[in-house]
VOPA-982826 format. One line per 2 residues: their letters; for each residue x, y, z of N, C-alpha, C. Coordinates in nm, 4 decimals. Atoms other than C-alpha are relative to their C-alpha. Layout:
BEGIN
A> X:Y:Z:X:Y:Z:X:Y:Z | ...
This chain:
BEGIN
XX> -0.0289:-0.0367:-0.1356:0.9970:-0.1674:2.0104:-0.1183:0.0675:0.0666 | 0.1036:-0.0603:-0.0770:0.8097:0.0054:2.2460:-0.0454:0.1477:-0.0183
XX> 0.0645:-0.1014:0.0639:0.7695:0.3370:2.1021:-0.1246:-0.0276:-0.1202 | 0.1481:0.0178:0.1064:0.5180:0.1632:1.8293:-0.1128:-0.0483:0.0600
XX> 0.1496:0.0787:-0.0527:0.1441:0.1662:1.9018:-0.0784:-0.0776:-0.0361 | 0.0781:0.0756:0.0761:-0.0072:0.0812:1.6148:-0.0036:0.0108:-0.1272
XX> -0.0512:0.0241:0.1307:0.0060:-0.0655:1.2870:-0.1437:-0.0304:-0.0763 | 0.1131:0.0490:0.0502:-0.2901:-0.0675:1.0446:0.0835:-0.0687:-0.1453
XX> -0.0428:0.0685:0.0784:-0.2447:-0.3279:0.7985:-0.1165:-0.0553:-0.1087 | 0.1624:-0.0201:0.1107:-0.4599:-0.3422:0.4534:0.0532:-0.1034:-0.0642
XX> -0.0210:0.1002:0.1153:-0.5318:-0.6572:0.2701:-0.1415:-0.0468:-0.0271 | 0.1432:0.0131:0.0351:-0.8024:-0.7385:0.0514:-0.0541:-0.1426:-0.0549
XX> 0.0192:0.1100:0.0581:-0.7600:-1.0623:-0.0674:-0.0194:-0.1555:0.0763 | -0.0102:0.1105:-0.1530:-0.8811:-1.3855:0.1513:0.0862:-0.0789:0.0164
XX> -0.1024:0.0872:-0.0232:-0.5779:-1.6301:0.1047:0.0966:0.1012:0.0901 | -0.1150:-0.0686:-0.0593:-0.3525:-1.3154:0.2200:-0.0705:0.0219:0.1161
XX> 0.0936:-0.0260:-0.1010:-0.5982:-1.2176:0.4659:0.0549:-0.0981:0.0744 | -0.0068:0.1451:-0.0557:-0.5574:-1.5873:0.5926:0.1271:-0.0161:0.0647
XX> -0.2073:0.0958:-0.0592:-0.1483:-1.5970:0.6597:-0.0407:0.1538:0.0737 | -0.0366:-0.0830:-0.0877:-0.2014:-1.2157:0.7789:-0.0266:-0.0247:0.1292
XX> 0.0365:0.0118:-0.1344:-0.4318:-1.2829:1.0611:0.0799:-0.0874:0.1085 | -0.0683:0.0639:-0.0612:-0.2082:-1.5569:1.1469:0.1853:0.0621:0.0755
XX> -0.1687:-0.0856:-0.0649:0.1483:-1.3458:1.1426:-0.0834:0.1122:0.1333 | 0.0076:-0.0920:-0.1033:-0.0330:-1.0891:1.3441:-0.0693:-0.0647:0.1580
XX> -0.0042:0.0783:-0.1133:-0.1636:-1.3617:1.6096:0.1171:-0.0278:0.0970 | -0.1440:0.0261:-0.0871:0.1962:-1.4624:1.6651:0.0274:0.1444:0.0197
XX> -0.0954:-0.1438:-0.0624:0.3379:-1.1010:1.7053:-0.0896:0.0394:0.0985 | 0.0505:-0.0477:-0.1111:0.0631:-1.0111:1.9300:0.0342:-0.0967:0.1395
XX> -0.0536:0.0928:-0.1005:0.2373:-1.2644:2.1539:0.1555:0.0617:0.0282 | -0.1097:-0.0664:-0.0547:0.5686:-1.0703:2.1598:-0.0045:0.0860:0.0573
XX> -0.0234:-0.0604:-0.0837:0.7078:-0.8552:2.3970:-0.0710:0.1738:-0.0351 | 0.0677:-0.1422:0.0398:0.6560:-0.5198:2.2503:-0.1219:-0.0121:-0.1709
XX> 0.1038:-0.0215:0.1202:0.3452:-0.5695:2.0211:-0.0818:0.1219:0.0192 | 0.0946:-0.1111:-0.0133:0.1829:-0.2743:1.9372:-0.1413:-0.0554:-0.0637
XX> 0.1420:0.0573:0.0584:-0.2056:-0.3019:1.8443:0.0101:-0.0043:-0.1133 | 0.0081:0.0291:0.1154:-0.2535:-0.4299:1.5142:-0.0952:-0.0089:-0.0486
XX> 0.1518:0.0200:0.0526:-0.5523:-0.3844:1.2888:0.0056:-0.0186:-0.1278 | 0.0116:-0.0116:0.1499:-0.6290:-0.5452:1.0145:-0.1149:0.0566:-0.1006
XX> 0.1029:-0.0538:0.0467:-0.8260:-0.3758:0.7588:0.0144:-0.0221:-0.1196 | 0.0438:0.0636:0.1530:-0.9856:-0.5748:0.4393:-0.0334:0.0862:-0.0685
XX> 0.0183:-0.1323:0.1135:-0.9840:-0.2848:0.1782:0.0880:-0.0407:-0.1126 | -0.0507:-0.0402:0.0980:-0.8109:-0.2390:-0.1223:0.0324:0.1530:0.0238
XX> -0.0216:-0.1244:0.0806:-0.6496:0.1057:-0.1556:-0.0240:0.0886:-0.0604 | -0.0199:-0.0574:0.0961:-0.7331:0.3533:-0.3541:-0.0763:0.1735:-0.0114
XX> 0.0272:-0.1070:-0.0695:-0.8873:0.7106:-0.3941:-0.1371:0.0039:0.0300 | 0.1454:0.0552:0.0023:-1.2384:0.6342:-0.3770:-0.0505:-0.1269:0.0890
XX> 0.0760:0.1263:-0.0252:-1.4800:0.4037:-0.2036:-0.0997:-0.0957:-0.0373 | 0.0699:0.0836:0.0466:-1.6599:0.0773:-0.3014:0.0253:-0.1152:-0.0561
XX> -0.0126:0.1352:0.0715:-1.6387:-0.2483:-0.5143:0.1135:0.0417:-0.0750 | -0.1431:-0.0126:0.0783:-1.2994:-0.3216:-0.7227:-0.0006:-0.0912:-0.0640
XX> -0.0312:0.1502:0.0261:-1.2341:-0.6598:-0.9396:0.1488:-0.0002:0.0044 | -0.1455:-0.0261:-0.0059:-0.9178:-0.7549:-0.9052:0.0619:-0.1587:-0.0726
XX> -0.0171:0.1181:0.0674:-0.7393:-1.0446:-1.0463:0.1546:-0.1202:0.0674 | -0.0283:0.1192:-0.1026:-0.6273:-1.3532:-0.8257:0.1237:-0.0694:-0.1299
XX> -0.1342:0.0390:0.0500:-0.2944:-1.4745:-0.8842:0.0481:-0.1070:0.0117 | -0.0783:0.1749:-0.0386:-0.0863:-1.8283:-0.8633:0.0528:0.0609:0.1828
XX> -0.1102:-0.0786:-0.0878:0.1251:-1.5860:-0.6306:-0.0839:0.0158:0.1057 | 0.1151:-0.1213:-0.1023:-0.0737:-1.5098:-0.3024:0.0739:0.0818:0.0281
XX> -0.0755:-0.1156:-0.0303:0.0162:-1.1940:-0.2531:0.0193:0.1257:-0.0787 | -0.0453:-0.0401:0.0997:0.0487:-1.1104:-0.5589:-0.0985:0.1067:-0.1320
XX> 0.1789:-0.0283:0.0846:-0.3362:-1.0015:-0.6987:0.0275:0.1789:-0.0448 | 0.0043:-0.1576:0.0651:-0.3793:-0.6355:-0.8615:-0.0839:-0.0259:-0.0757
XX> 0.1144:-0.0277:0.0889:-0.6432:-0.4613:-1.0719:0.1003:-0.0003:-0.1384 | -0.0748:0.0323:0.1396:-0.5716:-0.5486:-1.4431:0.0075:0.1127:-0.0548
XX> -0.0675:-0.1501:0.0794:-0.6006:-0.2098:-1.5659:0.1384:0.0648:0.0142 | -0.1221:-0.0663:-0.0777:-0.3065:-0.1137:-1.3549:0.1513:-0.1160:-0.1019
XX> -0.0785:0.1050:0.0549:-0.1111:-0.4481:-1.5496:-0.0380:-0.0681:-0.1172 | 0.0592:0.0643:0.1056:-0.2703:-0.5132:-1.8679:0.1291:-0.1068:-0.0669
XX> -0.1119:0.0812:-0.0235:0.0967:-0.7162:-1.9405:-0.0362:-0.1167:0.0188 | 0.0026:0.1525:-0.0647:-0.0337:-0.9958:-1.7178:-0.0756:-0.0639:-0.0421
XX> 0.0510:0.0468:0.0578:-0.2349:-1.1112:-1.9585:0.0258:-0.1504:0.0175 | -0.0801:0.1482:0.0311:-0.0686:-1.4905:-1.9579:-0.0461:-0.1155:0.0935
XX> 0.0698:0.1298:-0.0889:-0.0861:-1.8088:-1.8233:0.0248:-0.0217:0.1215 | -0.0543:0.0356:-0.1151:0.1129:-1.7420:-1.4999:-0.1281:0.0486:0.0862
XX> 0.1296:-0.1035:-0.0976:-0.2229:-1.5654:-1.3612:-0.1469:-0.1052:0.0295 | 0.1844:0.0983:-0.0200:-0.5696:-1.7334:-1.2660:-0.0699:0.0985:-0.0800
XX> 0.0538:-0.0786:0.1152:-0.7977:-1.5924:-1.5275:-0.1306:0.0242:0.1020 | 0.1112:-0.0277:-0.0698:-1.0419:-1.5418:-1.2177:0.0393:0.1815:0.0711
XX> -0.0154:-0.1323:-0.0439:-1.1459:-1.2000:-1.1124:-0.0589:-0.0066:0.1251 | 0.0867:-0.0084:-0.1690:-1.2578:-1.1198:-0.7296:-0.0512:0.1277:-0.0069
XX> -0.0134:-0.1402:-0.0175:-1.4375:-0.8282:-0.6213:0.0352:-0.0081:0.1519 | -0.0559:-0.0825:-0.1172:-1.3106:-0.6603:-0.3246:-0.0726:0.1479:0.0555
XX> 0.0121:-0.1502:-0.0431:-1.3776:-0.3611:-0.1030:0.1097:0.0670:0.0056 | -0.1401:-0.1636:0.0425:-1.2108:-0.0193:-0.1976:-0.0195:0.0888:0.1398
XX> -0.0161:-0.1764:-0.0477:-1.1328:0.2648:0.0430:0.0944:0.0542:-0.0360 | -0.1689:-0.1385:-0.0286:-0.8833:0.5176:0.1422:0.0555:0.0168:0.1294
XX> 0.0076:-0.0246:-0.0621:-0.7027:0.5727:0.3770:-0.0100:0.1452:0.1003 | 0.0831:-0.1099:-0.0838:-0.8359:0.9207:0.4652:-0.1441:-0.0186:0.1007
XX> 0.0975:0.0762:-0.0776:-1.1513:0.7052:0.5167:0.0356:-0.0542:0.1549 | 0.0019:0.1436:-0.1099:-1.0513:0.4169:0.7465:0.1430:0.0840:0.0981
XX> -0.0036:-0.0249:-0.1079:-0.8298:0.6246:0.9752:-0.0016:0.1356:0.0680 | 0.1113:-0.0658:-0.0865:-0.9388:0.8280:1.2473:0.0829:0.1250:-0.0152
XX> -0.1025:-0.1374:-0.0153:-0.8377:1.2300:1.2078:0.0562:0.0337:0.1042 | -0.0606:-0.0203:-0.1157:-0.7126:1.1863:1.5825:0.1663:-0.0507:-0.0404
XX> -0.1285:0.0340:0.0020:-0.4332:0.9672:1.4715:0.1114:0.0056:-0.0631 | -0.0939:-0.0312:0.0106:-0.1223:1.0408:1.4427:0.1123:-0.0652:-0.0970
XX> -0.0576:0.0845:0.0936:0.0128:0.8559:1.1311:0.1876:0.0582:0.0034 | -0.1543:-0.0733:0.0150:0.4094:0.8426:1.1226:0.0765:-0.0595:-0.0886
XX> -0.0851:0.0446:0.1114:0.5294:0.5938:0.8540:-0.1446:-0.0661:-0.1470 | 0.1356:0.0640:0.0830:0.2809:0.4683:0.5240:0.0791:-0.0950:-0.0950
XX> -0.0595:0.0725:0.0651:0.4295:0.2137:0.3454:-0.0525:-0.0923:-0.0862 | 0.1027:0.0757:0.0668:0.2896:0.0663:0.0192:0.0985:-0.0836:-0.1275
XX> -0.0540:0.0820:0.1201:0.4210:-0.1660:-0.2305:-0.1746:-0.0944:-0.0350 | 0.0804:0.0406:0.0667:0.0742:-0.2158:-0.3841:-0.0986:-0.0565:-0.1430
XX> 0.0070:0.0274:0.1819:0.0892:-0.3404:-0.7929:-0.0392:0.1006:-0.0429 | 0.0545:-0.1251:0.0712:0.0657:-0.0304:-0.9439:-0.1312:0.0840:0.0316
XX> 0.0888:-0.0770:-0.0765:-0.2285:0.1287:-0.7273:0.0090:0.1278:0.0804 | -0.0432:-0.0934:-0.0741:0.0190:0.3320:-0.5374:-0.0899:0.1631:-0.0380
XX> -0.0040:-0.1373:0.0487:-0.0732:0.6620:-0.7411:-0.2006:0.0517:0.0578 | 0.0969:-0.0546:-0.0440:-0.4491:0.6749:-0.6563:-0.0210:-0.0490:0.1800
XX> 0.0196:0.0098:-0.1327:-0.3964:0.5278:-0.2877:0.0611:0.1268:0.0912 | -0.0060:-0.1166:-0.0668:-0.2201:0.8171:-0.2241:-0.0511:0.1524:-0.0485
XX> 0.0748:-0.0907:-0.0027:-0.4703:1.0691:-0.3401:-0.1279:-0.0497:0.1046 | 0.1002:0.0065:-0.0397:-0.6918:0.8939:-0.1071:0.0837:0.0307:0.1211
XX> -0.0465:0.0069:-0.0968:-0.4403:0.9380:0.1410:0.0519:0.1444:0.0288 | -0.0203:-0.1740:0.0261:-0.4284:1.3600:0.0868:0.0111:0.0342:0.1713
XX> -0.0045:-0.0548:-0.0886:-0.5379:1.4138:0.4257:0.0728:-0.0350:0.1057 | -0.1200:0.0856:-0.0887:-0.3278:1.1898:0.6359:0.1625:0.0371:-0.0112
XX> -0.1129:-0.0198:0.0903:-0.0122:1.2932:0.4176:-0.0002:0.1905:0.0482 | -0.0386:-0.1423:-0.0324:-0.0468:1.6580:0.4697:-0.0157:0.0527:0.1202
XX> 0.0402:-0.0694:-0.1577:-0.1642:1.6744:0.8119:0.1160:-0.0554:0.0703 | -0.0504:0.1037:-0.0790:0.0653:1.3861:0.9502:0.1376:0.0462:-0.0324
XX> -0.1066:-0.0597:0.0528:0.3489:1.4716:0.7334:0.0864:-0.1671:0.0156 | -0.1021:0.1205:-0.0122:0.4690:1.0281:0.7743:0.0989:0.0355:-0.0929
XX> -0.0984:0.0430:0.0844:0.7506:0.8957:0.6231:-0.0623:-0.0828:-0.0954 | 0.0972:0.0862:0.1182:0.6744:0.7332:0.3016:0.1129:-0.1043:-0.0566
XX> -0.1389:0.1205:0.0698:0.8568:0.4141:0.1576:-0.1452:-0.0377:-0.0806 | 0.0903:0.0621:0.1089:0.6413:0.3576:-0.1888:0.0403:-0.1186:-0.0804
XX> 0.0217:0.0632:0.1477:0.6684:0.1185:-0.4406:-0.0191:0.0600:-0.1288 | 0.0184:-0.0924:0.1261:0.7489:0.2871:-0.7829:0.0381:-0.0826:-0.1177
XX> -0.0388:0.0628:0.1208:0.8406:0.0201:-1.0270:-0.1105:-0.1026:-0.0894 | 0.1075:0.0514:0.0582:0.4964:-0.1489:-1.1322:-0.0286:0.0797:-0.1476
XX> 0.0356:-0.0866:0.1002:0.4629:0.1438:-1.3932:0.0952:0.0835:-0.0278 | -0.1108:-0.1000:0.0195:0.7400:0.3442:-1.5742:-0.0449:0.1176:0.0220
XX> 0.0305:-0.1418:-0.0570:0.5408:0.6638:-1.5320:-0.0211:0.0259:0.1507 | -0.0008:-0.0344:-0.1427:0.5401:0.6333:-1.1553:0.1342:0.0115:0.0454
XX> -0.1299:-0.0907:-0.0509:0.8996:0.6761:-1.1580:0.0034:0.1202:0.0414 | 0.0272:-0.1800:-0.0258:0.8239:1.0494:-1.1885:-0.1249:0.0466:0.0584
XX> 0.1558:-0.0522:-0.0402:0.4513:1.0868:-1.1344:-0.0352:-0.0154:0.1610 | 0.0130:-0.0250:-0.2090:0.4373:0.9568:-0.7446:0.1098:0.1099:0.0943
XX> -0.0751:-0.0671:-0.0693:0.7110:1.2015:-0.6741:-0.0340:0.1230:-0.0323 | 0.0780:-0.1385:0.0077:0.5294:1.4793:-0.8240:-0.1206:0.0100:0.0509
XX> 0.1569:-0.0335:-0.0650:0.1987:1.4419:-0.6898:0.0544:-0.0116:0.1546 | 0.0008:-0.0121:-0.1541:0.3808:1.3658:-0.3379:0.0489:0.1523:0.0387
XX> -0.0177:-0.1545:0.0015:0.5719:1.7047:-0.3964:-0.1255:0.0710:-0.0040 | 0.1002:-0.0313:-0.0264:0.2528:1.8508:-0.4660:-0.0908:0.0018:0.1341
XX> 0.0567:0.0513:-0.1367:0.1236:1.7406:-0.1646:0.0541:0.0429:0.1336 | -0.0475:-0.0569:-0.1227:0.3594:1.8213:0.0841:0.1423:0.0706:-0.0796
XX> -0.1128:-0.0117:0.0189:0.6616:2.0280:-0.0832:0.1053:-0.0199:0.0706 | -0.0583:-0.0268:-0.0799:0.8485:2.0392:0.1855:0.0620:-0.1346:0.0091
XX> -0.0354:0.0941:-0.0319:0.9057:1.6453:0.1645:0.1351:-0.0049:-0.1092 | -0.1172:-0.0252:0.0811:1.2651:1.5390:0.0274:-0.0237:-0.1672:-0.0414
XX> -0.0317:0.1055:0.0947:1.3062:1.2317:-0.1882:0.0847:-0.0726:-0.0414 | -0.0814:0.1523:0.0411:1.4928:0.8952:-0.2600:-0.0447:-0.0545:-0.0617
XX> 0.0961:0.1015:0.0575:1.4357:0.6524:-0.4735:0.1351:-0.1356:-0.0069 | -0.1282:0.0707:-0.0615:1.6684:0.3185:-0.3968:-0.0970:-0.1436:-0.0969
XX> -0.0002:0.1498:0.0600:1.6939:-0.0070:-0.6205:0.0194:-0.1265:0.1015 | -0.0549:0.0802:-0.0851:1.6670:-0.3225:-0.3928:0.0332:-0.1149:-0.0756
XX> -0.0408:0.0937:0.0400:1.7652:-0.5509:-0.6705:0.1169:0.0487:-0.1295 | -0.1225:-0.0127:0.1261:1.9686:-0.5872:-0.9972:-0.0761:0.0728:-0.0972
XX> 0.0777:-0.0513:0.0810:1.6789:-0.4804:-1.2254:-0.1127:0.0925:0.0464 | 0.0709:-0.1505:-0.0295:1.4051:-0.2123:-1.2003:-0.0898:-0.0356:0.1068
XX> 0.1300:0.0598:-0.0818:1.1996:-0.4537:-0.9738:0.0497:0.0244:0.1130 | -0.0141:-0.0311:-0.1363:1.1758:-0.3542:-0.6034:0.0907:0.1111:-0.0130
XX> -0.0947:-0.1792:-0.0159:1.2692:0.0489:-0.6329:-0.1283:0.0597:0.0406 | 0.0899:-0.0650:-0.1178:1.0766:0.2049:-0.3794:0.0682:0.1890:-0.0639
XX> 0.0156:-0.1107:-0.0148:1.0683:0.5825:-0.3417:-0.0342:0.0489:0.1915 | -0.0200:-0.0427:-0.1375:1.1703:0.7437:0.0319:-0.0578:0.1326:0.0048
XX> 0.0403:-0.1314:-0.0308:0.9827:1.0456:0.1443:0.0073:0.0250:0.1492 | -0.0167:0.0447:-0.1608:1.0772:1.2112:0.4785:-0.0071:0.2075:-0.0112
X> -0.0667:-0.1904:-0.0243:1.1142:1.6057:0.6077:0.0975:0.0099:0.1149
């Protein structure tokens, strides 16, 4: 609607890159589009080069450390590199962040130490991704506590099994 201005949208991989630029062509043709920026990064708390490992799935790519598991044949045995930030980096301390929303293959935990200053100043709403890694059940809800105590916590199953269970943060 028309209360949204703007949406930064992070993808690092060029096939996804490829359908994003295209979804965000068409929406910048609807009625209430807010500005949309896309920004080719990777995530994480640090800046610079990443390899990452290209998937059947577009969409689907992550750093293998984060999934050593995916070892198998459903994967392309090709690695990409990519550019890393944060987003403390890439956006501007004027703006006014109000929702962050990541479902990123198990990266979540250092994208939001890169995301310290945005998170404690801004105070968004957070809808994570917590099921890539059994220790991020607990660990992204303690480092977000850490971070802002004051935030309160959900964590919501969107299927039958452990896959797609996000984590809600709000004050």
């Amino acid at each position: 609607g028309p209360a949204l201005k703007r949406i930064y949208a992070f993808e690092c991989m060029r096939d996804s890159l490829k359908k994003l630029e295209k979804t965000v062509c068409y929406a910048r043709n609807t009625k209430y589009s807010p500005d949309i920026r896309i920004m080719p990064y990777a995530l994480s708390d640090k800046e610079g080069k990443m390899s990452f490992i290209e998937t059947l799935s577009p969409g689907a790519s992550f750093v293998l450390e984060n999934r050593k598991f995916a070892e198998h044949n459903y994967y392309r045995n090709t690695e990409v590199e990519v550019n890393v930030s944060t987003i403390d980096t890439l956006i501007p301390i004027e703006e006014k962040v109000t929702l962050i929303k990541m479902d990123i293959e198990g990266s979540e935990y250092e994208a939001i130490l890169g995301a310290k200053r945005v998170i404690q100043s801004c105070r968004p709403r957070l809808a994570i991704a917590i099921y890539h890694s059994g220790k991020d059940y607990y660990r992204l809800a303690l480092l977000v506590k850490e971070l802002v105590p004051e935030y309160k916590i959900a964590v919501r199953h969107h299927n039958k099994n452990h896959c797609d269970t996000d984590m809600y943060c709000w004050i």
